[in-house]
Each structure stands twice: as structure tokens, then as C-alpha cells.
C-alpha positions in Angstrom: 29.1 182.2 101.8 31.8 180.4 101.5 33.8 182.3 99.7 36.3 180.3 97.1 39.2 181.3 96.0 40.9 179.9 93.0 44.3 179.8 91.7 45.1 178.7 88.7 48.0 179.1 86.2 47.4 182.2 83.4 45.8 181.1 79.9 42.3 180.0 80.4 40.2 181.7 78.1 37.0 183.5 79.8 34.7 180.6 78.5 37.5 177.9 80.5 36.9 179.9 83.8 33.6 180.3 83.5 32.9 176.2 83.2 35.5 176.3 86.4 33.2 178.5 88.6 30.4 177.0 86.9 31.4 173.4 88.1 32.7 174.4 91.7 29.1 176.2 92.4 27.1 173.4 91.7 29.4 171.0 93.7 29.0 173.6 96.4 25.1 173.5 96.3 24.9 169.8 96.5 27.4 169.6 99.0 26.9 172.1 101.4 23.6 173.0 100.3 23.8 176.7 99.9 21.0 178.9 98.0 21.6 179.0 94.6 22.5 182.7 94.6 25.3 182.1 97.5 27.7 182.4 95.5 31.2 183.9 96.2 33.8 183.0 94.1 37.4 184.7 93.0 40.0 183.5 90.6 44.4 184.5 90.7 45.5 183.9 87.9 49.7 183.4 88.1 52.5 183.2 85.6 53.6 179.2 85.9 56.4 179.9 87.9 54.9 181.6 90.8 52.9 178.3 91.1 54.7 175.3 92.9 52.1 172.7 93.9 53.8 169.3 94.8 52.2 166.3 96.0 52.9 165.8 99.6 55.0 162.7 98.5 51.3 161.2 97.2 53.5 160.1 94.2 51.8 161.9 91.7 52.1 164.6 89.0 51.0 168.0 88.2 50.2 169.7 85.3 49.7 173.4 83.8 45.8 172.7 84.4 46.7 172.1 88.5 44.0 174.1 90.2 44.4 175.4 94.2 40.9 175.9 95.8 40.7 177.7 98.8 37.4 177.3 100.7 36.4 179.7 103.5 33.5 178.7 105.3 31.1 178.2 108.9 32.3 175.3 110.3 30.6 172.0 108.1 30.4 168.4 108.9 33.1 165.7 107.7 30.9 163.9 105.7 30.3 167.6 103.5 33.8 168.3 103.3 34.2 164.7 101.9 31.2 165.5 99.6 32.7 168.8 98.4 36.5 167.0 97.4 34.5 164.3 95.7 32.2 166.8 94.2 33.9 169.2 93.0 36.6 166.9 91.3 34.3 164.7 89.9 32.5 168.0 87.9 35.6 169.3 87.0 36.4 166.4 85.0 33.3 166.1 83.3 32.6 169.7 82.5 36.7 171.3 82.2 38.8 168.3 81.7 40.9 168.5 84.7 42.2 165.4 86.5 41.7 164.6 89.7 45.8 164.6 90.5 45.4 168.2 89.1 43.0 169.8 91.8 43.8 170.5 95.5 41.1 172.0 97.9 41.8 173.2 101.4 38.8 174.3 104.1 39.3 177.1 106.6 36.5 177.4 109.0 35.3 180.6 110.8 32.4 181.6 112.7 29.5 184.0 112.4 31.0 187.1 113.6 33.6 186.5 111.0 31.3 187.3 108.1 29.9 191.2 106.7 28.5 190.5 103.4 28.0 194.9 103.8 26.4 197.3 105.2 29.2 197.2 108.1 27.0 195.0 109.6 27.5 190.8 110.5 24.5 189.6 109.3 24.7 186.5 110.2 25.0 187.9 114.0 22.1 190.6 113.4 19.7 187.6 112.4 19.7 189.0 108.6 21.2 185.4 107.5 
């Protein structure tokens, strides 16, 4: 936990996606300081078309590299979230090539007893985690 979703338009070869996840992980360790091995992380792939993402009026542009991260996570300070956007588009420049006007990130907080990692059990509520 979190869990992170990605979307991304279809072509990246398995080596592209890998230095994506890659990136994203180690933002997420510095930024909210998870264990190295809390690592939950899916990636959508979708045909161009089935991907609008404008820029809120921002004045900028997208391009077929634009990449949607969806955060789920236990409620975290400003300061981390701020650390995570900075992060996580700062490493995805360096290590995939991605621009900073091509990556959006959005946080949904939820609680303990929204979390079973399995077992049907909420470990977080059980004192597991």
C-alpha cells in the first residue's frame, strides 16, 4: 500500500514499462516512505483514442507519452503529496523521458478498514500491518 494505477497509451515495450514502475516505486519510497517490498502497482494500457487528457486550461500540451497515475492511499501529509508530484516527475524524466506536461497524478485517501491485502482479513485493523 498504496496501490497505483497507471494509464498510459498502448506501445511501450516491456523494458519502457518496467523503467515506468521502476521510477514511480522509488519516488514512492522516498516520498511516503513505504518498505521497499510495498509495492502495488497496475498499468491500462488504451488505444490513443480512448485517452483524452487536457490541461485544465494550464495552457499546455499533451503527448502520446501522457501518463495518468492514480494513487490510492492512508491519508498522508501535504508536504508528501507535494514530494510524490515532484518525485515522481522528476524520475520519470531522468529514467523514461517523459516531460513533466506529460504526467498527471491524482491521490484518493482511505482509511484502515479499507484495505485486505488477503486472507479476508484487514490487516491493518487486525494489527498485522
Amino acid at each position: 500500500m498504496p496501490l497505483l494505477r497507471f494509464d498510459v497509451i498502448e506501445g511501450r515495450s516491456k523494458q519502457d514499462l518496467k523503467k515506468l514502475l521502476d521510477a514511480a516505486h522509488e519516488a514512492m519510497l522516498q516520498a511516503f516512505e513505504v518498505p521497499e517490498r510495498d509495492r502495488y502497482q497496475i498499468v491500462h494500457q488504451h488505444p490513443a483514442h480512448e485517452m483524452i487528457i487536457e490541461d485544465t486550461g494550464l495552457g499546455f500540451e499533451r503527448s502520446e507519452d501522457v501518463v495518468v497515475i492514480s494513487v490510492t492511499s492512508k491519508q498522508r501529509t501535504e508536504e508528501q503529496k507535494q514530494k510524490l508530484y515532484k518525485l515522481i516527475v522528476e524520475k520519470l524524466g531522468e529514467k523514461c523521458g517523459i516531460e513533466p506536461n506529460d504526467i498527471m497524478i491524482n491521490i484518493v485517501t482511505n482509511g484502515d478498514a479499507d484495505w485486505s491485502f488477503g486472507m479476508g482479513e484487514a490487516q491493518f485493523l487486525t494489527g498485522k500491518l
